[in-house]
TORKOL-4160 file (C-alpha; in steps of 0.2 Angstrom, whole numbers, padded with zeros to 4 digits, m for minus):
318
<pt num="1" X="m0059" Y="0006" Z="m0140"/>
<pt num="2" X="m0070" Y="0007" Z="m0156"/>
<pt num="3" X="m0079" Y="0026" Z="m0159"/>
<pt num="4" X="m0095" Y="0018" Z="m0156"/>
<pt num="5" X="m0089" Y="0011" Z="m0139"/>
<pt num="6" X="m0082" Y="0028" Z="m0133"/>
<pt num="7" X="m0098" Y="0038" Z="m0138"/>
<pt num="8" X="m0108" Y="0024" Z="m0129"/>
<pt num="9" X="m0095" Y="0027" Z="m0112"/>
<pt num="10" X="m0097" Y="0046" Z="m0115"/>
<pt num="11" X="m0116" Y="0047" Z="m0118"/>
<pt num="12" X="m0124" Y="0062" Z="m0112"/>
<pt num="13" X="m0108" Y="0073" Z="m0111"/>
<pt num="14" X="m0104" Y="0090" Z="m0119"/>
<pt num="15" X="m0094" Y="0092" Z="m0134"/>
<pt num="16" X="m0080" Y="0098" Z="m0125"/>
<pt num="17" X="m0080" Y="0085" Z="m0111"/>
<pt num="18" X="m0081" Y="0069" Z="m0126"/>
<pt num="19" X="m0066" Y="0078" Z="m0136"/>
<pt num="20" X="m0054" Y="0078" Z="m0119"/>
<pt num="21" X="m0058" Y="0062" Z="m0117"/>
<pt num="22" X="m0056" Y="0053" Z="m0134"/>
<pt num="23" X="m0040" Y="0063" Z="m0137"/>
<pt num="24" X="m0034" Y="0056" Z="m0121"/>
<pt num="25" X="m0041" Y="0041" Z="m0125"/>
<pt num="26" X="m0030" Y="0039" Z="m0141"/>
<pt num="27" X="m0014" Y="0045" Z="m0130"/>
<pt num="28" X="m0020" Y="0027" Z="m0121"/>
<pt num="29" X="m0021" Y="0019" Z="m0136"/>
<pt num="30" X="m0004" Y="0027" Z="m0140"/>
<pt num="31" X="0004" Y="0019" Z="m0127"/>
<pt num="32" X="m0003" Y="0001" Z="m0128"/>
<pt num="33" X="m0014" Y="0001" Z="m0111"/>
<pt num="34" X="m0029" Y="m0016" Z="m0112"/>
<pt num="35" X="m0043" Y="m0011" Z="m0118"/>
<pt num="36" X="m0051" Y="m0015" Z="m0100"/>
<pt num="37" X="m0038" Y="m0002" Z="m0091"/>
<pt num="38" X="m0045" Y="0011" Z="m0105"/>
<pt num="39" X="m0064" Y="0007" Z="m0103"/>
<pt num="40" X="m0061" Y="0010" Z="m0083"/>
<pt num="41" X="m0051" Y="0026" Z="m0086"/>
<pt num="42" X="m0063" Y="0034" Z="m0098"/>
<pt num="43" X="m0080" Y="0026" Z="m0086"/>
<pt num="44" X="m0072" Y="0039" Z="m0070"/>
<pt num="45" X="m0069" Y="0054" Z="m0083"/>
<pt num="46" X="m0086" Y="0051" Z="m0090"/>
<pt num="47" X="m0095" Y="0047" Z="m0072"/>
<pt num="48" X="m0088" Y="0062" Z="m0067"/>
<pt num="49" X="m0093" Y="0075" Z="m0080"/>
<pt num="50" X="m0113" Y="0067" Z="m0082"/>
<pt num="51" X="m0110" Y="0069" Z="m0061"/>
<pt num="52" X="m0105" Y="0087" Z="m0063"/>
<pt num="53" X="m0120" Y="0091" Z="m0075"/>
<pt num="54" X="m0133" Y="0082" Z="m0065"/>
<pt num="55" X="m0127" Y="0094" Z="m0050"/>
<pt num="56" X="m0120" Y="0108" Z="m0056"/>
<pt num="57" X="m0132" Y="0119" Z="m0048"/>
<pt num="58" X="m0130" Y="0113" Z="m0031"/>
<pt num="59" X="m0111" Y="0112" Z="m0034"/>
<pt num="60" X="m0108" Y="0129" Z="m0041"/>
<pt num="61" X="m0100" Y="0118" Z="m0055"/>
<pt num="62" X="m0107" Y="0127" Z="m0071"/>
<pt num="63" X="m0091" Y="0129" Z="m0079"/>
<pt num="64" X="m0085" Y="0113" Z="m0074"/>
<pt num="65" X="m0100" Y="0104" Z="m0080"/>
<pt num="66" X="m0095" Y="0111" Z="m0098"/>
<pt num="67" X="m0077" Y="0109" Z="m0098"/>
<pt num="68" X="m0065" Y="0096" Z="m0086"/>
<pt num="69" X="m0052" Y="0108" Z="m0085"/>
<pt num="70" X="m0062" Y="0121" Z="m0076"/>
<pt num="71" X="m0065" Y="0105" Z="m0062"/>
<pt num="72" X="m0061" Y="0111" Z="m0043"/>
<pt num="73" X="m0056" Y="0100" Z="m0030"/>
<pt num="74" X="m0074" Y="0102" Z="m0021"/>
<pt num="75" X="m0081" Y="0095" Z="m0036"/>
<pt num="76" X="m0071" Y="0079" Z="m0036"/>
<pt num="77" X="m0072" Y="0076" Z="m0018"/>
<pt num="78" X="m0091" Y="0079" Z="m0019"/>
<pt num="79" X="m0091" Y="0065" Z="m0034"/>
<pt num="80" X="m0082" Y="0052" Z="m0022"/>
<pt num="81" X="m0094" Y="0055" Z="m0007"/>
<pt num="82" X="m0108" Y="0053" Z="m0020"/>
<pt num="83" X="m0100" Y="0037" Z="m0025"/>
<pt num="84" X="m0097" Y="0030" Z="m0008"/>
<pt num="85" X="m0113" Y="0031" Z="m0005"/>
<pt num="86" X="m0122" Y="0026" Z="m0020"/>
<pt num="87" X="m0108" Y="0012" Z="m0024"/>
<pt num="88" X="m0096" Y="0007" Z="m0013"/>
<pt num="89" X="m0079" Y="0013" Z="m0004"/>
<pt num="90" X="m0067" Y="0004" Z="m0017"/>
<pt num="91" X="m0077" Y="0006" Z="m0033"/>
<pt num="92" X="m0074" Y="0028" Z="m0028"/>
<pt num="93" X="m0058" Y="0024" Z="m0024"/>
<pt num="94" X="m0056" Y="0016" Z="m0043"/>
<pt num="95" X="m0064" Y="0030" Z="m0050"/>
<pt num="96" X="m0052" Y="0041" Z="m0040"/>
<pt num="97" X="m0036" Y="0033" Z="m0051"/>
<pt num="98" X="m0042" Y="0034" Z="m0064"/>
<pt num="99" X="m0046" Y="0053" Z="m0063"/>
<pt num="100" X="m0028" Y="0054" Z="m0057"/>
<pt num="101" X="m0024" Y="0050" Z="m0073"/>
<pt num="102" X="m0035" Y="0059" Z="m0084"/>
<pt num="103" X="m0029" Y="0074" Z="m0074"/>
<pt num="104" X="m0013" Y="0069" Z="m0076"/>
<pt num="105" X="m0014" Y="0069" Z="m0092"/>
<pt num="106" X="m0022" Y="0087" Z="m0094"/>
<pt num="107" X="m0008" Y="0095" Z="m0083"/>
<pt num="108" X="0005" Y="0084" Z="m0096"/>
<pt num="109" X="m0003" Y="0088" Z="m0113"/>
<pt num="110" X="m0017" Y="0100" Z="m0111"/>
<pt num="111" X="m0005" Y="0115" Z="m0100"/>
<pt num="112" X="m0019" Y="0113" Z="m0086"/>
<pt num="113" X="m0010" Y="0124" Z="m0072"/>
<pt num="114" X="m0014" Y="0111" Z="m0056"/>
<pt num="115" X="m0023" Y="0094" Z="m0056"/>
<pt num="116" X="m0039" Y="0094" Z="m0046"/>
<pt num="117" X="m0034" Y="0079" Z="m0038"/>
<pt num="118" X="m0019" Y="0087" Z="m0030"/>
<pt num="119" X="m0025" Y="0086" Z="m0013"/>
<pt num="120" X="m0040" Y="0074" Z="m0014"/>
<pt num="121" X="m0036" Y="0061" Z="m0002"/>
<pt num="122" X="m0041" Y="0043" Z="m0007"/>
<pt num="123" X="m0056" Y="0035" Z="m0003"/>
<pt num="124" X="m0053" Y="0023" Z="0012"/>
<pt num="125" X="m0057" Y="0005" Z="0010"/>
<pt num="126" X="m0060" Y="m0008" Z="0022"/>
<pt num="127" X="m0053" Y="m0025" Z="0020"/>
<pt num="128" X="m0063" Y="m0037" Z="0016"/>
<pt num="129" X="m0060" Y="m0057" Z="0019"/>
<pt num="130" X="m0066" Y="m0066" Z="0006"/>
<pt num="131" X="m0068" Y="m0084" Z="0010"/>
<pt num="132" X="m0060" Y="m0096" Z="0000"/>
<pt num="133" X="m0069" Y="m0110" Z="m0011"/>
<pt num="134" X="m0062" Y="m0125" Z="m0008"/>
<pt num="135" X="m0065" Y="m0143" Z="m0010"/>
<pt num="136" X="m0081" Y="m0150" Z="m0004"/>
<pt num="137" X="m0090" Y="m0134" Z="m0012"/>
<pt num="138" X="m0080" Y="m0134" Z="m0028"/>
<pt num="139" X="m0085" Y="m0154" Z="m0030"/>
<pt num="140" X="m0102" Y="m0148" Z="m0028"/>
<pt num="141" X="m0101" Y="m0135" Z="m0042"/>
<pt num="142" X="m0092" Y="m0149" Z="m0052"/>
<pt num="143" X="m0107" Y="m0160" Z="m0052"/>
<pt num="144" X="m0118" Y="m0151" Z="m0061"/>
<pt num="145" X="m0107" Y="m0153" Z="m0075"/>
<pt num="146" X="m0109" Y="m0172" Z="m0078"/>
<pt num="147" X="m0118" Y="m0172" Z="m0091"/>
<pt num="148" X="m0108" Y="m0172" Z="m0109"/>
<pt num="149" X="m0116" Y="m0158" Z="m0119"/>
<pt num="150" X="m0106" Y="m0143" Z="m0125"/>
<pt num="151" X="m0112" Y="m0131" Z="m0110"/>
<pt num="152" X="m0107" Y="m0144" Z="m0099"/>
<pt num="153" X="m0090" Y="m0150" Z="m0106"/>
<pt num="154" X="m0085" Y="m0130" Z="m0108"/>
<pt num="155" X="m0089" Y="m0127" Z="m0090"/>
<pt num="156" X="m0081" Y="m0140" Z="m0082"/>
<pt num="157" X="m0065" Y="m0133" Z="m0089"/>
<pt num="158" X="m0067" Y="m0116" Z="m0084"/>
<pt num="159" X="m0071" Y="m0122" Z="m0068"/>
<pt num="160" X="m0053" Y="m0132" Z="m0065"/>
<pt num="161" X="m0042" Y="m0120" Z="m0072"/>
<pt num="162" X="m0049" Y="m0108" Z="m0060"/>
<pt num="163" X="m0049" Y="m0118" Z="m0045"/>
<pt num="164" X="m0032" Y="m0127" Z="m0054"/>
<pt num="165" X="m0022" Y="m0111" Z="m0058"/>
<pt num="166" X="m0029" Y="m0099" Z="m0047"/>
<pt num="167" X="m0031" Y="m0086" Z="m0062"/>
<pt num="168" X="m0039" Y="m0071" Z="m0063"/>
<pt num="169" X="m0056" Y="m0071" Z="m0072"/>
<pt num="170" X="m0049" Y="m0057" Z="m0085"/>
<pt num="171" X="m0034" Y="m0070" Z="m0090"/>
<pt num="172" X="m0045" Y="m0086" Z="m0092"/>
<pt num="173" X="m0058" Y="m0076" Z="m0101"/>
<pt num="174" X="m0044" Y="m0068" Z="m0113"/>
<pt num="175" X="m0037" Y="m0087" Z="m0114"/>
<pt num="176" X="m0036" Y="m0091" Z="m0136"/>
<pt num="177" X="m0031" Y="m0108" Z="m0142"/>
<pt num="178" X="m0013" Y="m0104" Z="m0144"/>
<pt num="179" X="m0013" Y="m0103" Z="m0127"/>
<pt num="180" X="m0016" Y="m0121" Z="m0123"/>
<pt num="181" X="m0001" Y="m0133" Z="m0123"/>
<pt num="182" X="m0008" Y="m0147" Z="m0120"/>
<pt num="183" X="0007" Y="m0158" Z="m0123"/>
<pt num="184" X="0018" Y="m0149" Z="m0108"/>
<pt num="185" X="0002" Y="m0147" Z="m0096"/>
<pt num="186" X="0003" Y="m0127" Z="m0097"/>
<pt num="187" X="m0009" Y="m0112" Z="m0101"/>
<pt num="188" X="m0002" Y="m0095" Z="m0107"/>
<pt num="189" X="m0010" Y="m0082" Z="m0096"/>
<pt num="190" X="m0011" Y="m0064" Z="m0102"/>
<pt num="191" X="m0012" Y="m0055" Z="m0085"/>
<pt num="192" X="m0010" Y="m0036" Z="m0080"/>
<pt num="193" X="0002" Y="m0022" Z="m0085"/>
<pt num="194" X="0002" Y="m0033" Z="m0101"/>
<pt num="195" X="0013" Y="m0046" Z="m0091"/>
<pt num="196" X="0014" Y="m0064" Z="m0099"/>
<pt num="197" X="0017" Y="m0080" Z="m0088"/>
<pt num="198" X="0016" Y="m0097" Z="m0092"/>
<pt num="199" X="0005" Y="m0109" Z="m0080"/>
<pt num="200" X="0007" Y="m0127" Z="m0077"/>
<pt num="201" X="m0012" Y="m0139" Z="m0074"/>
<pt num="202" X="m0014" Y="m0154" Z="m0067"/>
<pt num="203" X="m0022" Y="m0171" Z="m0076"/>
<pt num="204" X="m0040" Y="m0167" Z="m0070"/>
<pt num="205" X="m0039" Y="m0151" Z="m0079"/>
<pt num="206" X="m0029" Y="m0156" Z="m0093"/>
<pt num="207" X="m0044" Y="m0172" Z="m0096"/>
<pt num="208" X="m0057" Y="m0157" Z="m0094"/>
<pt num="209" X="m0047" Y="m0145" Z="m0107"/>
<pt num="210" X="m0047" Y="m0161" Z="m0121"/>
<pt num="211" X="m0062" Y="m0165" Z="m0118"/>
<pt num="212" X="m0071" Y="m0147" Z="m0122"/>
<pt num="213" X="m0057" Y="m0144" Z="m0136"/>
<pt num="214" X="m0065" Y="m0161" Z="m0144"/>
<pt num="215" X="m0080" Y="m0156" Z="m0146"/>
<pt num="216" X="m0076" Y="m0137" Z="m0149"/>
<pt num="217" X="m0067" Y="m0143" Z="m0164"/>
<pt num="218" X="m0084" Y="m0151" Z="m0168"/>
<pt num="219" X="m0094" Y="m0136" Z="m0174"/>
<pt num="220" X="m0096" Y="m0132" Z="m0190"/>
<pt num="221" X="m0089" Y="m0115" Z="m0186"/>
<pt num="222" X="m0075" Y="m0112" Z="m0177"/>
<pt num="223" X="m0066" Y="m0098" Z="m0183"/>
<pt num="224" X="m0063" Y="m0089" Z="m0166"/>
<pt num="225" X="m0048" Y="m0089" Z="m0159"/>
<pt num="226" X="m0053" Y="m0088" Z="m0141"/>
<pt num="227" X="m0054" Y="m0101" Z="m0133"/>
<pt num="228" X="m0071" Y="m0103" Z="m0124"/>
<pt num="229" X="m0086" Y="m0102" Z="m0134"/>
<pt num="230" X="m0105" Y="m0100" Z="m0133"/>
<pt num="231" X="m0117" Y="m0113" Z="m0137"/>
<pt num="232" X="m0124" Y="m0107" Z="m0151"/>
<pt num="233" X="m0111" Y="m0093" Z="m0163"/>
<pt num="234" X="m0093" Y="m0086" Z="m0165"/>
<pt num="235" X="m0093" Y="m0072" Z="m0151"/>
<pt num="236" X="m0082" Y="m0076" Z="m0137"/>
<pt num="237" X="m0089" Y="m0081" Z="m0120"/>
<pt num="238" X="m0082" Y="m0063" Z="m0112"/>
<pt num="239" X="m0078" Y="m0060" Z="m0093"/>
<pt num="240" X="m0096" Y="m0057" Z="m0088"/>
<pt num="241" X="m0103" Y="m0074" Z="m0098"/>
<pt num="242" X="m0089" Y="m0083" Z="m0085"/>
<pt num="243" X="m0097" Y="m0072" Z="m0072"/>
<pt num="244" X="m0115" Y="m0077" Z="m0075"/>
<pt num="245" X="m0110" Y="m0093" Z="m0080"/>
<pt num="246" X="m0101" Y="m0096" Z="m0064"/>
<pt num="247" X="m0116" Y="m0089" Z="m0052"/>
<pt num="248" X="m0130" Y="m0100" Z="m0062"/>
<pt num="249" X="m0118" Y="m0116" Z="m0058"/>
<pt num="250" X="m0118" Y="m0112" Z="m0039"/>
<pt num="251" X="m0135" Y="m0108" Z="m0038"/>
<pt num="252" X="m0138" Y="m0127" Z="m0047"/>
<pt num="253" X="m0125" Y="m0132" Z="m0032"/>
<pt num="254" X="m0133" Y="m0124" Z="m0020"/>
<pt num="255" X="m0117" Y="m0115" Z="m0016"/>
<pt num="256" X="m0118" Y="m0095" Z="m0012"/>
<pt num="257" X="m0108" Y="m0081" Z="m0021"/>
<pt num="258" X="m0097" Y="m0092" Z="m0033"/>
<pt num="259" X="m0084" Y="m0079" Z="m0042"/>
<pt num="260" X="m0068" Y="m0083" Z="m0048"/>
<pt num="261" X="m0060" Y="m0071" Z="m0035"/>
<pt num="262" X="m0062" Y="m0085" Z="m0022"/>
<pt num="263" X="m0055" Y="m0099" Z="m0032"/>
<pt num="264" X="m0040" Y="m0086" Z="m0031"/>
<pt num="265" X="m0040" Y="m0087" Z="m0016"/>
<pt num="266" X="m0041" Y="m0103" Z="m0012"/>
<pt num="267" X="m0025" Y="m0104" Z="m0022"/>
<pt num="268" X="m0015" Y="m0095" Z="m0011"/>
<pt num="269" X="m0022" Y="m0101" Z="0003"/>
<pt num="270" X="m0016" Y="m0121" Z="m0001"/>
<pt num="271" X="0001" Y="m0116" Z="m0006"/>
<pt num="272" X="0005" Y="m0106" Z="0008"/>
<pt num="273" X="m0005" Y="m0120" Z="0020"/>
<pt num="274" X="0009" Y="m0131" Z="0010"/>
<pt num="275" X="0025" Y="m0122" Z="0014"/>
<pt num="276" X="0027" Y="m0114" Z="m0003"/>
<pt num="277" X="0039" Y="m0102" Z="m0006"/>
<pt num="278" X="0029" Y="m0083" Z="m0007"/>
<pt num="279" X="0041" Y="m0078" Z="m0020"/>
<pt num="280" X="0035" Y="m0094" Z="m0030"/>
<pt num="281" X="0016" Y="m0089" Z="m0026"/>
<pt num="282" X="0021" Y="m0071" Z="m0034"/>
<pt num="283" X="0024" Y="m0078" Z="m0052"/>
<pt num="284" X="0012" Y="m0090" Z="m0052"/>
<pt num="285" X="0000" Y="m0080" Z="m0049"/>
<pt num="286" X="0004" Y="m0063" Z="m0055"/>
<pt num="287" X="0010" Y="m0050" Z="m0044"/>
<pt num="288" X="0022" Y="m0037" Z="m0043"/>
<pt num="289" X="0017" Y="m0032" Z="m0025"/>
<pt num="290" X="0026" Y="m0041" Z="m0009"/>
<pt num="291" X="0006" Y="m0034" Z="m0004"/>
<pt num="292" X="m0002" Y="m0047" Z="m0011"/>
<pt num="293" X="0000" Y="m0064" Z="m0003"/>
<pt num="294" X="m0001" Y="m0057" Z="0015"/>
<pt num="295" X="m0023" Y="m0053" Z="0008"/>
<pt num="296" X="m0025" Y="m0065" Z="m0003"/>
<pt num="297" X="m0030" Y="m0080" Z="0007"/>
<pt num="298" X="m0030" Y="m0070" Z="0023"/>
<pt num="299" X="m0049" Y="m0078" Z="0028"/>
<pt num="300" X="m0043" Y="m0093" Z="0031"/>
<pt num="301" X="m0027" Y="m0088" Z="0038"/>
<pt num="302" X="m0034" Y="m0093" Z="0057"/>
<pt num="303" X="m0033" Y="m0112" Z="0050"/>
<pt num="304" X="m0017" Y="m0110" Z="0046"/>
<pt num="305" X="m0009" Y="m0103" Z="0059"/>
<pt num="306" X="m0017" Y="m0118" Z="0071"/>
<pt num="307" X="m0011" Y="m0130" Z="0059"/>
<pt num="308" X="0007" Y="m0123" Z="0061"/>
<pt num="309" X="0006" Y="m0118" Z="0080"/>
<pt num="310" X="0001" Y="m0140" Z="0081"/>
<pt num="311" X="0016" Y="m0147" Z="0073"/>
<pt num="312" X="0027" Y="m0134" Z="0081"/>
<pt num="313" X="0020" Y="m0138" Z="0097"/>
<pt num="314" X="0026" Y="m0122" Z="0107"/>
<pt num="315" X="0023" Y="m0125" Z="0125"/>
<pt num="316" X="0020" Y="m0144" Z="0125"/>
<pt num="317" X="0038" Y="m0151" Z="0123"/>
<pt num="318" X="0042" Y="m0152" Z="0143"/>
């Protein structure tokens, strides 16, 4: 992360709360972690100091306002609560590893006796059922692509390799034009924990890829490397232009809450409804945790179980 980016995350922080964290950012660096794992680490250590110094009257947290390593348990815990109830039970629980991990570090590099985090117990979050995007709503989405201009041409493909590849918005936002291997129908995915995979597309998304690539290779300009551009320059569409992107295409559609999350979904929830193989849905779609395919999909779980409870036909043989 640039200096100009770390003072813009650390704004409004004393001196000795912005050097803990650029020096722990630079051990990040160090050790390769993506940029976006860096950015979310260094948001919670920064979150929780401009917290601190908001409160520290009422928290007693003078010294901890001025310095991280004089931050007590109460502190943290009270920065949680404050972020359940402001945000939401996941986004504390987000902030809560990544302050692990600063603290972590301070015991590691920094001879801070005892992390704060010690004993703070994790945020509990519900689970939430996202429903999946399937094909009468994604058809809709489609359509207001039909025309041929570069907006339109672009989304289209973003669109199908979403609902195509089930990906996550991070990887098809970080896609570059190396990535595309359009003679064997594949995409190379850059997903999590710096983890490579190769994804194969079908003929719709493949048309939809050519098509935008033809016109991209149009412009006057093209020497980005990423792979989705904007209308008009060289900066890179980035994960919250797919984002808005995406929201503007379902409100022309008249489809609520489009995000990329549910085309993800939607993935799992046709290859399990087609007998696929779990272990085969893990690689695909990135995963190291057997966790994963039992909530991705779970919305429409109900369906499937009806589906497989007919052609079983428990209870209706005799």
């Amino acid at each position: 992360m640039a200096v100009l980016d770390l003072q813009r995350v650390c704004h409004g922080l004393t001196p000795a709360w912005f050097d803990y964290l650029r020096d722990w950012d630079r051990t990040l660096r160090g050790g390769n972690y993506p940029e976006t794992t860096r950015y979310n680490y260094l948001l919670a250590g920064a979150q929780l100091g401009r917290y601190l110094i908001e409160n520290a009257g009422d928290l007693g947290a003078g010294e901890a306002s001025q310095d991280p390593t004089e931050v007590a348990r109460g502190h943290v815990e009270e920065f949680q609560a404050w972020m359940v109830r402001t945000r939401s039970a996941s986004t504390a629980l987000n902030k809560h590893k990544g302050l692990q991990q600063f603290f972590k570090w301070l015991v590691e590099e920094e001879d801070l006796e005892r992390s704060p985090l010690a004993r703070v117990k994790q945020p509990k979050t519900a689970q939430v059922l996202i429903p999946i995007l399937g094909d009468e709503d994604t058809a809709k989405i489609l359509a207001t692509c039909k025309d041929k201009t570069f907006l339109s041409l672009r989304d289209e493909a973003i669109i199908r390799v979403f609902y195509n590849t089930g990906a996550r918005l991070s990887e098809v936002a970080g896609l570059e034009l190396d990535d595309v291997d359009l003679d064997h129908d594949t995409l190379l995915f850059h997903g999590k924990g710096m983890k490579d995979r190769r994804v194969r597309f079908g003929g719709r998304s493949g048309r939809a890829l050519s098509r935008y690539l033809r016109v991209r290779a149009r412009r006057r300009s093209t020497g980005s490397a990423a792979l989705w551009l904007p209308k008009a320059g060289e900066t890179p569409l980035a994960a919250n232009g797919i984002k808005i992107m995406l929201r503007r295409r379902g409100e022309l559609a008249g489809v609520a809450n489009v995000h990329a999350h549910r085309w993800r979904h939607n993935f799992a929830h046709e290859w399990k409804l087609a007998g696929g193989d779990t272990g085969d849905l893990m690689l695909v779609l990135g995963w190291a945790s057997d966790d994963m395919p039992r909530r991705y999909g779970a919305s429409a779980a109900a369906e499937r179980a009806q589906q497989v409870h007919a052609r079983l036909r428990i209870g209706d043989r005799v």
